[in-house]
N, C-alpha and C positions, 0 to 999 in steps of 0.2 A: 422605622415605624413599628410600632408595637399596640395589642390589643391587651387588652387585660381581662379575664373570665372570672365571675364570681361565684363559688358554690358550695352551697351548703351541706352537700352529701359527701362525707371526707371519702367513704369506699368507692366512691366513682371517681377518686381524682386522678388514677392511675389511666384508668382506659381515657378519659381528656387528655392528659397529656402524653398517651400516643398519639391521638387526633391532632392533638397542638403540632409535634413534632414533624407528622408527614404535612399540613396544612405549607409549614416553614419553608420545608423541602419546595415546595410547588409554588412560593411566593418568597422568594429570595431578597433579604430584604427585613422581612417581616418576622420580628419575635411575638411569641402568644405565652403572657404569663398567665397561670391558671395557682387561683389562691381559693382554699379552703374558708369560707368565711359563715359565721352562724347565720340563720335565716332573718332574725329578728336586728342582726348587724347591717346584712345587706339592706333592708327597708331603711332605716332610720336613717342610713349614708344616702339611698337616693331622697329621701323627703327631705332632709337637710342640704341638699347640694353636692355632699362632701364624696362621693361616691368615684372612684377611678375608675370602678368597670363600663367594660364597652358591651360584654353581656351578662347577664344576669340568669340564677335560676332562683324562681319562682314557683308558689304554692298555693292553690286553690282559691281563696278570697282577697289573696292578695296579688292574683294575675288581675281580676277585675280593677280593686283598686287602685293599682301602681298604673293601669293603663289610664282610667278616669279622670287620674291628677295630672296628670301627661307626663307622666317621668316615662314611661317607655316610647318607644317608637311603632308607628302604623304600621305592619307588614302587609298591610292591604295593596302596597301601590308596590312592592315586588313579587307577591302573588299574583297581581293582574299581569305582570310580565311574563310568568312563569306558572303557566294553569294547567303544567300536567304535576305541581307539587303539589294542590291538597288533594288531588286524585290519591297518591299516596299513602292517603292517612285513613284509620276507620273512620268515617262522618260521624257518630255517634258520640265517637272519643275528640275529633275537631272542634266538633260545633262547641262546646264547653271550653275553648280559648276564643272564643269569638264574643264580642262582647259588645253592643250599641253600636252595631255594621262595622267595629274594629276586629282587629286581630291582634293581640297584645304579645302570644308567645307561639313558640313551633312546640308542639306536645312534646315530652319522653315519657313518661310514662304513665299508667291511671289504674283508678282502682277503686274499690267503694267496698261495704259490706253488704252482709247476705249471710243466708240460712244455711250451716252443716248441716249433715245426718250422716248418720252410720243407717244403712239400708238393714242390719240386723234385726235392731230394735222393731222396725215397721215389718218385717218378714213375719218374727215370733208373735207380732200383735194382728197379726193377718188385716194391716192395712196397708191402702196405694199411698207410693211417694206424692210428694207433695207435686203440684202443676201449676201451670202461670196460671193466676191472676187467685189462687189460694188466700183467705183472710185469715185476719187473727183471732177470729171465732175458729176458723176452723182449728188453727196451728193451737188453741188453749184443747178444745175437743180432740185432737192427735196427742196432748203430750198427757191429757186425762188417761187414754188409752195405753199409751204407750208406758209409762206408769204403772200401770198394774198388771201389764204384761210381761214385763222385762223386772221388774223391780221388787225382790222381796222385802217383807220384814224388819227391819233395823239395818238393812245396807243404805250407807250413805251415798246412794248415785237416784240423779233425777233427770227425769225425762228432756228438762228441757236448759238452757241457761239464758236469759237477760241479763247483762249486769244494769246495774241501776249507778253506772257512770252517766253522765248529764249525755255523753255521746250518742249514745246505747238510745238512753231513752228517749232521746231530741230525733233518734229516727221515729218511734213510735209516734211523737208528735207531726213528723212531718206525712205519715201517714195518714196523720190526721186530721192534715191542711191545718197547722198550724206551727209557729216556734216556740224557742227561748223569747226570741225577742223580735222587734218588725223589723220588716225589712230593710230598714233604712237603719238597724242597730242602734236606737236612741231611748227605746222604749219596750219594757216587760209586762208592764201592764195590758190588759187584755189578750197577752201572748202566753206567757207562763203560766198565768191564772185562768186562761180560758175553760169556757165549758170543755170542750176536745179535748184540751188538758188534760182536766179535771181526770174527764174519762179514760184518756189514754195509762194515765199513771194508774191509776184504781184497777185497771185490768192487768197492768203487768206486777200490783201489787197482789191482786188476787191467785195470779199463777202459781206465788209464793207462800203467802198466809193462808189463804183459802182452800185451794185443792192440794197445797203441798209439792207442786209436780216441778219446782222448779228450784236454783240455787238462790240463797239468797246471799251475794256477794255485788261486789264492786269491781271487782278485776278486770284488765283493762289488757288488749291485745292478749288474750291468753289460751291456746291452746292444747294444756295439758288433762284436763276433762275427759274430752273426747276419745285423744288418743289412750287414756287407762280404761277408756268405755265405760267411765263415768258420768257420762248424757249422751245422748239420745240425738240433741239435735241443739246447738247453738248459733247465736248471732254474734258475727265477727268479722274481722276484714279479710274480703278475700285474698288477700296477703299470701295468706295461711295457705293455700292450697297445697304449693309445693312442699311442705312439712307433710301435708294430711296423706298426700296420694302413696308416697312411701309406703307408709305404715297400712293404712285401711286398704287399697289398692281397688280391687270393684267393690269392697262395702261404703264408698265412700259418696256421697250424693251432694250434689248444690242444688236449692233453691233461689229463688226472688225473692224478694222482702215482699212481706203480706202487706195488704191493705186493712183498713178498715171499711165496714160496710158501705159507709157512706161516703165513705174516700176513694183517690185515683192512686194510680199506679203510678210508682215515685221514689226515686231512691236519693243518696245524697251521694253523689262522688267525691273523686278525690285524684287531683290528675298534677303532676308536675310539667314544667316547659323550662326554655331559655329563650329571654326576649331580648331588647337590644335597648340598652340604655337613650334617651334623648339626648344625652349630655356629650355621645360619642363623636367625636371629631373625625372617625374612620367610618360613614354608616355602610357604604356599600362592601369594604373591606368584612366589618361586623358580620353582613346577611352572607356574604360565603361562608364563613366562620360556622356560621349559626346551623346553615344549612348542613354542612360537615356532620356537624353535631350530632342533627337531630334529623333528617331527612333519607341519608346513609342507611346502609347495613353495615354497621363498624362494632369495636368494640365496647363501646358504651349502649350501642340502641338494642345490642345483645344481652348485655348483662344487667338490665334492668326486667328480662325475662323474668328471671330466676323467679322474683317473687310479685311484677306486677303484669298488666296486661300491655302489650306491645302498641303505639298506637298507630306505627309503621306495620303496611299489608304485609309488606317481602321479608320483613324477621319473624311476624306472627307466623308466617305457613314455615321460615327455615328451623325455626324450630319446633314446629310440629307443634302447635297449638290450633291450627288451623282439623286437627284430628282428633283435637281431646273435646269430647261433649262437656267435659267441664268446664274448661276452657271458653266457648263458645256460649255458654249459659252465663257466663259471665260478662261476654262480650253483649249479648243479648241484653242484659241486665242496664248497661252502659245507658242504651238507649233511654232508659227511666229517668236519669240525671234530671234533680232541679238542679237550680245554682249554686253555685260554688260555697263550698260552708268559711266559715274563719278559719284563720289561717295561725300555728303555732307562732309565729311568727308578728301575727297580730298580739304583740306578748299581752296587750293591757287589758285587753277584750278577753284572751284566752283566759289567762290569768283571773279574773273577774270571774266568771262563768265554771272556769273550776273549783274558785273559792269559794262559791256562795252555792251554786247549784248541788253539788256535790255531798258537804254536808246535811243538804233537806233533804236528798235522795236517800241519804242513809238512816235519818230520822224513820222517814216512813219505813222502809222498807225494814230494816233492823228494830226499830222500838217500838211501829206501828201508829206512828203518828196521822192524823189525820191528814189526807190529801188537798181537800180544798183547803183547811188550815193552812196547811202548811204553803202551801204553793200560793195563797192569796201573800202571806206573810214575806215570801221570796219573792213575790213581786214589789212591791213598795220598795224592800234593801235593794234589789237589780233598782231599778227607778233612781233612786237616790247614788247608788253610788254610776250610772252611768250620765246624771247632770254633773257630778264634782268636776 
């Protein structure tokens, strides 16, 4: 009898298969192959049929979907067997695999973005860190300040950074109770082009052309700003943490994602899992497997620490994040989650949305192209090319 694992993260294929190997040990009998496979390979093998594995790892909009078209399996009906396992888990970090009273995957790990700061810059401009439920008026009026407190002359460092990747900005949108596209991803119109739009883009264009206080780039997971203490205070994934706290140590600060006025408090996450194929001819064998996996303090529910948030209680406190205010402001944060964003993996959707969105982002923001132009314009091409 043999299981077959599929996964898309080649630097976790080590610590799986120590899991695989004691798993064997304790099920005599039983071989566990574990294959490294691309995200966008895994999808297309289960929506085809063509799929070997007994479990799978999955990624943010495609745990929803892969559950909806029934290629995964309910773990709803061995959760009601076993109800001290989601006890286990942070709720905040759970409820985001749970999806139309299913349960599609067991989490490992999660993570979303948010606000740096280096505590310096607010010390010498004699302003308070930022606090929950802070907007983006204020965070434009903090990097105004900040700016001309920390910032001489013809030095090229700015108070604050947005990049004007479609990602970046699609938070600003979601802040602004609005997207790219509807929810049902078939349409940009009235989404892209919305009034909220409109305005969300205009202000983070303003940050830039207007008051000057900000980078005008496109960079994408990038970290090296801050740490040269060339800004002040960026938006990025908290990923980054464990790079940040090395170097800044207490100048180092997280916020929440701001709102806008007239908006709630909302973030986008971003959580990985392993669910259990429908096609598996092993399913109860699978859910121990799974459970190993992800439920554990082993070495995989450990080493996914390093750079995301734990969504296991007993590895978050063994390794001391249960003590870091960072840590827990992040955890905090969690709770904000809408739903699940698209998924790299969703290559034709991703793929789309960085092709088209990306270039108008750089229009405005680099040659100062009109916003509503421009974005009414990006609506109609999104429109068209998501009927082809």
């Amino acid at each position: 009898m043999q299981l077959v694992v599929h996964l898309d993260e080649p630097w976790q294929k080590e610590s799986v298969e120590e899991i695989a190997r004691r798993f064997e040990a304790l099920n005599p009998g039983v071989k566990i192959i574990v294959k490294v496979v691309p995200n966008g390979e895994i999808l297309t093998a289960l929506y085809n049929g063509e799929s070997d594995a007994d479990l799978v790892q999955l990624f943010n909009g495609d745990i929803v979907d892969c559950s909806k078209n029934g290629l995964l399996l309910d773990l709803k009906i061995w959760l009601g067997q076993n109800h001290e396992l989601k006890s286990l888990f942070h709720p905040s970090i759970f409820r985001l695999v749970e999806t139309e009273g299913r349960v599609a995957v067991l989490p490992l790990s999660a993570s979303m973005k948010g606000i740096f700061y280096n505590k310096q810059w607010f010390d010498k401009a004699g302003i308070p860190y930022p606090v929950e439920g802070w907007t983006w008026n204020d965070f434009e009026e903090i990097a105004v300040r900040l700016q001309r407190a920390n910032v001489h002359e013809g030095e090229e460092r700015f108070a604050a950074r947005i990049s004007f990747h479609r990602e970046y900005i699609g938070l600003l949108l979601l802040t602004a109770g609005t997207d790219w596209l509807s929810p049902d991803r078939n349409r940009a119109s009235g989404y892209t082009n919305s009034v909220k739009s409109v305005q969300a883009v205009n202000w983070a264009v303003d940050l830039v052309r207007k008051h000057q206080v900000a980078w005008a780039t496109q960079e994408y997971f990038l970290n090296s700003d801050l740490l040269r203490n060339e800004a002040g205070m960026i938006l990025d994934y908290y990923n980054m943490l464990h790079e940040f706290q090395p170097h800044l140590k207490e100048d180092l600060g997280v916020a929440g994602l701001p709102l806008f006025n007239e908006g709630h408090r909302v973030n986008e996450p971003w959580v990985c899992g392993f669910g259990i194929s429908s096609k598996t001819v092993n399913p109860e064998l699978a859910w121990s497997l799974l459970c190993e996996l992800t439920c554990t303090n082993n070495e995989l529910t450990r080493l996914v620490t390093e750079g995301s948030i734990a969504p296991l209680r007993s590895v978050y406190s063994e390794v001391g994040h249960d003590s870091d205010p960072l840590r827990n402001a992040i955890l905090a944060e969690l709770a904000n989650s809408a739903q699940l964003p698209v998924s790299a993996g969703n290559i034709a959707l991703f793929e789309l949305l960085d092709h088209y969105v990306n270039p108008a982002l750089a229009r405005i923001v680099f040659e100062g192209a009109d916003v509503k132009e421009t974005l009414d314009d990006l609506a109609i091409v999104l429109d068209g090319k998501l009927q082809d």
